[in-house]
C-alpha positions as CSV (number, residue, x, y, z in Angstrom):
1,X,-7.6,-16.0,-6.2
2,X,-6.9,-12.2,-7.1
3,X,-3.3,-12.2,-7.0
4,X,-1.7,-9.0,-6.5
5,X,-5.0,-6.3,-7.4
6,X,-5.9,-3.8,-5.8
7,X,-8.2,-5.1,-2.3
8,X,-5.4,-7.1,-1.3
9,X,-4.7,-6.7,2.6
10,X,-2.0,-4.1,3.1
11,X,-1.9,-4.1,6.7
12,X,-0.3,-6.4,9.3
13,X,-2.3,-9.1,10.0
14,X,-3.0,-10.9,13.7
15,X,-0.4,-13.3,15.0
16,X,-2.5,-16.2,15.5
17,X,-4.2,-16.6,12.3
18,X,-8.0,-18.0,13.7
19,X,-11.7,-17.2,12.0
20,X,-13.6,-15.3,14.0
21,X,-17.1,-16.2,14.1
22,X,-20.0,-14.7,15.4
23,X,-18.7,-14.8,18.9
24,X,-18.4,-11.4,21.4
25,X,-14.9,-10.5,22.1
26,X,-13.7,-6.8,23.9
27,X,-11.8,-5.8,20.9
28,X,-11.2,-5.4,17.2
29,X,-8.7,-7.8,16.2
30,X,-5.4,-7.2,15.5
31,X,-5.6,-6.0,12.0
32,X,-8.5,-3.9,12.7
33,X,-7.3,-1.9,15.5
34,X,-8.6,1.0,13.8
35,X,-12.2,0.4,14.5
36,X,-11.3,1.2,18.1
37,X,-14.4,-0.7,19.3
38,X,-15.8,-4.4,19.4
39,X,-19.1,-2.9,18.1
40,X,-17.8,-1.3,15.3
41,X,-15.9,-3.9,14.2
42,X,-18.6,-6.6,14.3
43,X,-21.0,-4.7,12.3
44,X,-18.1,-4.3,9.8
45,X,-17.8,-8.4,9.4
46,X,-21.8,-8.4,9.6
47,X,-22.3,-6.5,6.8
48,X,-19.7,-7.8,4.8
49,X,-21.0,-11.5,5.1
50,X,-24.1,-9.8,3.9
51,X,-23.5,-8.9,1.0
52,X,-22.0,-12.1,0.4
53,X,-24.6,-14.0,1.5
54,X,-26.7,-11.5,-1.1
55,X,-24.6,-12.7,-4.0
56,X,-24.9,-16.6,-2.5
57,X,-21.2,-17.1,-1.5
58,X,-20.2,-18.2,2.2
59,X,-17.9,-16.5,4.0
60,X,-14.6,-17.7,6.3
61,X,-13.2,-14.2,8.0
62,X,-9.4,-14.9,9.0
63,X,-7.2,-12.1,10.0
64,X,-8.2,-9.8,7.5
65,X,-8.8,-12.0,4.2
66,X,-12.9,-13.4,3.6
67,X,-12.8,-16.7,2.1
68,X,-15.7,-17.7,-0.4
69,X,-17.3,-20.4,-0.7
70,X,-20.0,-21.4,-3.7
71,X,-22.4,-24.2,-4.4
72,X,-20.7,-24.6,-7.9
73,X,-17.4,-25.1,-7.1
74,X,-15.2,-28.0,-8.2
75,X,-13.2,-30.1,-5.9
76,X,-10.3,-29.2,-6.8
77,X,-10.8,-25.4,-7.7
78,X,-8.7,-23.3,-5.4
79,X,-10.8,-20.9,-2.7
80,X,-11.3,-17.3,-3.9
81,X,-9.9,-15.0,-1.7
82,X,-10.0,-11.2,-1.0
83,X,-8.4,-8.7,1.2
84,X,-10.5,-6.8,3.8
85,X,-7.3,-4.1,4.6
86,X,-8.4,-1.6,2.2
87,X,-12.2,-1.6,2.6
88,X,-12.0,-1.8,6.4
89,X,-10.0,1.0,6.8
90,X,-12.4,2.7,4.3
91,X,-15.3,2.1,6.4
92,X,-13.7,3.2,10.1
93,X,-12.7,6.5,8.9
94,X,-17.0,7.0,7.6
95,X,-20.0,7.3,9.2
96,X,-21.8,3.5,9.9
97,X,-24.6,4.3,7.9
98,X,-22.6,4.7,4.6
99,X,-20.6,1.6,5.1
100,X,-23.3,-1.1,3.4
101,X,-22.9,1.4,0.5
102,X,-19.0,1.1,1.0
103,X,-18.5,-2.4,1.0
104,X,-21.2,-2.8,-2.1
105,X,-18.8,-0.6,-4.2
106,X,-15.5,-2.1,-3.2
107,X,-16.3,-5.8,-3.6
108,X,-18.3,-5.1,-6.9
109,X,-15.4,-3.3,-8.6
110,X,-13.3,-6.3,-7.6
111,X,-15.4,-8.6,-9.1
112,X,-15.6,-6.3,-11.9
113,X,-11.8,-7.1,-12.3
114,X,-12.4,-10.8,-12.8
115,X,-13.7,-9.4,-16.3
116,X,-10.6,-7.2,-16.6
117,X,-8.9,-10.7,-16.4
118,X,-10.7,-12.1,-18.8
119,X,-10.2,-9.3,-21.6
120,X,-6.5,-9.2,-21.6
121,X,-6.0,-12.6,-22.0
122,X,-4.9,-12.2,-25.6
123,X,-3.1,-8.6,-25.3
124,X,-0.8,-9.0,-21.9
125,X,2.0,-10.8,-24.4
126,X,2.3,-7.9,-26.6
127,X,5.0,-5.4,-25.6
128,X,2.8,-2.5,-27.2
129,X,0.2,-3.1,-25.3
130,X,1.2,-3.7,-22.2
131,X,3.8,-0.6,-22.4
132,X,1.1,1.4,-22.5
133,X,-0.4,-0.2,-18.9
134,X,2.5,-0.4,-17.1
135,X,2.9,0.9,-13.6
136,X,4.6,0.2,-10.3
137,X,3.4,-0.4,-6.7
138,X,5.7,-0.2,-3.8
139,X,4.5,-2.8,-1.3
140,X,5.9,-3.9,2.3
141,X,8.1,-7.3,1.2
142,X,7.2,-9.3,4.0
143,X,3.1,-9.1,3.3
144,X,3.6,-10.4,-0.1
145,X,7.1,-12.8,0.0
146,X,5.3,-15.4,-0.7
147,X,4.2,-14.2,-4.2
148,X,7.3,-12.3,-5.0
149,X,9.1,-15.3,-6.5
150,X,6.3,-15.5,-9.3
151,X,6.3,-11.5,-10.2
152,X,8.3,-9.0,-11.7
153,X,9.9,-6.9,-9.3
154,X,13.4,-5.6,-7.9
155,X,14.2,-3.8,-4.7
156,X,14.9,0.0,-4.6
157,X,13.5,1.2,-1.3
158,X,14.6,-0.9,1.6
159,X,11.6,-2.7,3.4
160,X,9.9,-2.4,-0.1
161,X,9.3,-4.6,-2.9
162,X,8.5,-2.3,-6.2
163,X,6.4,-4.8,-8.0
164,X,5.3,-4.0,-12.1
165,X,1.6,-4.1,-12.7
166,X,-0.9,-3.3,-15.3
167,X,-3.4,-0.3,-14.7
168,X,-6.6,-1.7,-15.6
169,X,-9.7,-0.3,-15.9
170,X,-11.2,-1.7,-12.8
171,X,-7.9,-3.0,-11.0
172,X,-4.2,-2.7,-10.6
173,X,-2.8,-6.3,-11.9
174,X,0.7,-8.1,-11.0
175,X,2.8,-8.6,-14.1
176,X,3.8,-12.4,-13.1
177,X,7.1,-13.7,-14.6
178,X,4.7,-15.9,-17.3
179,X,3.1,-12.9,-18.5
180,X,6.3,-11.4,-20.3
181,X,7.7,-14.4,-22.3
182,X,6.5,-12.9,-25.4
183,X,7.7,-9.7,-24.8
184,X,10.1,-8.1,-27.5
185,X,11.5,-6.4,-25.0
186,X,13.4,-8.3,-22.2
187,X,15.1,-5.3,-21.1
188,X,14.1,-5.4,-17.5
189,X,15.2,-1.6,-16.5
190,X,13.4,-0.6,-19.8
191,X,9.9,-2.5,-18.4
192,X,10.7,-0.2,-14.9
193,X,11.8,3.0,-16.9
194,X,8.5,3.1,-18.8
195,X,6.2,1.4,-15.8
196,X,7.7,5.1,-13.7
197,X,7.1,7.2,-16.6
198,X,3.8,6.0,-16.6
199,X,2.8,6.7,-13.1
200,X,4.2,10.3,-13.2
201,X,2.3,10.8,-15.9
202,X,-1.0,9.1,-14.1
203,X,-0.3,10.7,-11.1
204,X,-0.8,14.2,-10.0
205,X,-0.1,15.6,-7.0
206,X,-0.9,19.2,-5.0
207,X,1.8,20.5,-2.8
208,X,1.1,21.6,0.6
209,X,2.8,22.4,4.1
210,X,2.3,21.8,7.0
211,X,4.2,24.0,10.3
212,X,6.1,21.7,12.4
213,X,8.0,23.4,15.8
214,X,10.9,23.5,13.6
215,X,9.8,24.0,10.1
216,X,7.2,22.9,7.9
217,X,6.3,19.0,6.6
218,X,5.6,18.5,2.8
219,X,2.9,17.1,1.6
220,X,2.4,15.6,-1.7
221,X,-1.2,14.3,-2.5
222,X,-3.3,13.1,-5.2
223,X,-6.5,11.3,-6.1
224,X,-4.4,8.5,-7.8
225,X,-3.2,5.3,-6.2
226,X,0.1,5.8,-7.7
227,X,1.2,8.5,-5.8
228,X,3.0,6.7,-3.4
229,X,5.2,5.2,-6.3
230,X,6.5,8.5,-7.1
231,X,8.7,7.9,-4.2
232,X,11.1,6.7,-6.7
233,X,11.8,10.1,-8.4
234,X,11.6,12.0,-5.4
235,X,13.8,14.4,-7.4
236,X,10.7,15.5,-8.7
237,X,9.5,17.4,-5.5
238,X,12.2,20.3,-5.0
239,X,9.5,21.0,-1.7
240,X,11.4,17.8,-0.5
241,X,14.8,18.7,-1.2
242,X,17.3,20.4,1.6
243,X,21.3,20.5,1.0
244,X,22.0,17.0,3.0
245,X,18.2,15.6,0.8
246,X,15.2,15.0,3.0
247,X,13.3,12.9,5.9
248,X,10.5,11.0,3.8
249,X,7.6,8.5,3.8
250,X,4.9,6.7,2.0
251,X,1.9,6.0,4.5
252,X,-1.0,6.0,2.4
253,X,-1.1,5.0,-1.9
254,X,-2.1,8.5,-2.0
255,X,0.2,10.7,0.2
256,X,3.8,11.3,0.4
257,X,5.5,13.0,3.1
258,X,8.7,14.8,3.7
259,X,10.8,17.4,5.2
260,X,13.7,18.8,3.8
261,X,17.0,18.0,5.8
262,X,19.2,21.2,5.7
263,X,21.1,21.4,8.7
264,X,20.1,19.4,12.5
265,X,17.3,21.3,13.5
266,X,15.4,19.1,10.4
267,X,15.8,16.4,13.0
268,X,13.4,17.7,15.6
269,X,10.9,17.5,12.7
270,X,11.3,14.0,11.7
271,X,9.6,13.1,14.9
272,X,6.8,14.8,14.0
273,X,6.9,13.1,10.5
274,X,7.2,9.5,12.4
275,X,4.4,10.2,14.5
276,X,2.1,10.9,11.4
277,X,3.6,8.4,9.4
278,X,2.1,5.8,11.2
279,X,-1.1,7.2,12.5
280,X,-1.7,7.6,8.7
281,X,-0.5,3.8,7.8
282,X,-2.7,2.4,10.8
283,X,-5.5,4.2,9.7
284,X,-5.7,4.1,6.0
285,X,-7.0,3.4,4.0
286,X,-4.9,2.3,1.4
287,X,-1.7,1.4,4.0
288,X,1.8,1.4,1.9
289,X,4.1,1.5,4.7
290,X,4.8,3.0,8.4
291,X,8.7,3.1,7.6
292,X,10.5,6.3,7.1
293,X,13.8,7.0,4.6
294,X,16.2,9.5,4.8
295,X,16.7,10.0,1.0
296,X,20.5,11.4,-0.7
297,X,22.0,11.2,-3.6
298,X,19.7,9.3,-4.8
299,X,19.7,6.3,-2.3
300,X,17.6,5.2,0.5
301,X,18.2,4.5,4.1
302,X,15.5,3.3,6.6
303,X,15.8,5.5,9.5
304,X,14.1,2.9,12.4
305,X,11.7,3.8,14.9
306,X,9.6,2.5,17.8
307,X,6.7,4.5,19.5
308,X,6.3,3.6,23.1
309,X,4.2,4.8,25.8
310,X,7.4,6.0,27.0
311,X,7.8,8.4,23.9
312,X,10.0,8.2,20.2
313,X,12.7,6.2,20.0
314,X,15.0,6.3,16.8
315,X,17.8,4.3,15.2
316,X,19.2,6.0,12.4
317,X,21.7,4.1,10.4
318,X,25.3,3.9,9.7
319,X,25.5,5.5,6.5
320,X,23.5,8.6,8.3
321,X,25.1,8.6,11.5
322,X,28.7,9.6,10.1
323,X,26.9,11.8,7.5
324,X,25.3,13.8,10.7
325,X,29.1,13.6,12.0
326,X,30.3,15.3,8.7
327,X,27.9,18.5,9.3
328,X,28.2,19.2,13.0
């Protein structure tokens, strides 16, 4: 099973957990709200059993994950799985014709990691190799709880997990607890410290703005998948920054999005920054996470919010509730 690379699904999955099979139905599924139509979403699953089919694997679709099947499996070998979140959003944000091509690419460089896999069998025990790998990803804790007990990881934005991985050449790969026994290091805020450094350094971003009724939103973007790690030294973006910190968010592994909080106005503008938030997260691809933080003094607090038909409704926490009571 690919534990924990890149391809996993990153967005919520369907509450009742059954295959869907060639069946009509009158809309996308759950996960795949983003197709917007039936149609669209059945020539999705089509062509993704196709190109199974090509490489002689069967196919179970459930909620977002393809099972495969194979002739030469064992009994007791466990059912490869992969995530459809990533590529699905990929391919309902393009034109149809491209997505054959889409799906091809995606799947291929996944398998292309089983060979990853293979080659760092004898290096992921050496501390100066892996150093030299080392990343982070910031996923939502309650699509991956159940593996979180077998990696490396620690809490530092709340609703996160930040999870170390390995940058590989054709994947992002879990560290699992196993993998660092043979580490001379076991200086777990050393493996994090040089796993950040690392993504800063693999992960550029452009600065833009964008005007909001009461000021503008920043925008940090890059071609990496990283980017949305460098949440964790948001002190990096003065853009952000405003005297009481900043309004921020991580939709996309690619984006990050903020506005500076300088006075109460900023708060008209963090609905704006709520509404795009998770238009972006629903839409992909590459879904991190819908939540939104106010960020000060280096800590993070999840400011809550609901969407309705009815309009925004926000929650905002203890800790910024009497800080909004200190500046009035």
């Amino acid at each position: 099973m690919f534990d924990g690379i890149e391809g996993k699904p990153t967005g919520p999955r369907g509450p009742e957990g059954k295959a869907r099979h060639e069946a009509s139905f009158d809309a996308p599924p759950e996960w795949a709200a983003f197709f917007e139509t039936a149609d669209r979403y059945e020539r999705f699953e089509s062509l993704v059993r196709r190109y199974f089919k090509a490489h002689g694997r069967s196919t179970l679709i459930t909620d977002g994950v393809v099972t495969l099947g194979s002739a030469g499996a064992t009994p007791n070998e466990p059912p490869l799985q992969m995530g459809l979140g990533n590529i699905a959003q990929a391919c309902a944000r393009a034109d149809e014709e491209g997505w054959a091509v889409l799906i091809a690419k995606h799947f291929d460089g996944l398998q292309r990691g089983q060979k990853d896999e293979e080659a760092i069998k004898g290096l992921i025990g050496d501390w100066d190799w892996a150093r030299e790998h080392l990343v982070v990803r910031l996923w939502e804790e309650e699509h991956v709880a159940e593996r979180v007990p077998l990696w490396v990881t620690r809490h530092d934005v709340p609703g996160l997990v930040t999870v170390l991985s390995l940058d590989l050449p054709e994947t992002v790969r879990t560290v699992l607890k196993e993998d660092t026994r043979g580490w001379t290091s076991q200086d777990q805020d050393e493996w994090f410290a040089v796993a950040i450094e690392n993504v800063v350094r693999m992960a550029p971003v452009e600065h833009s703005a964008v005007e909001g009724d009461e000021g503008e939103i920043q925008i940090a973007e890059g071609e990496s998948v990283y980017v949305a790690s460098r949440l964790l030294r948001l002190s990096d973006f003065p853009e952000f920054l405003g005297e009481h910190g900043a309004f921020v968010s991580a939709p996309v592994r690619n984006v990050i999005v903020g506005v500076p909080f300088n006075d109460g106005e900023a708060l008209v503008l963090v609905g704006t920054l709520m509404g795009f938030t998770a238009d972006a997260e629903a839409r992909g691809p590459g879904s991190v996470s819908r939540r939104v933080w106010w960020w000060n003094d280096g800590e993070f607090e999840e400011v809550e919010y609901e969407i309705t038909d009815e309009g925004l409704e926000v929650y905002p926490g203890e800790r910024l509730q009497q800080h909004m009571t200190s500046i009035e």
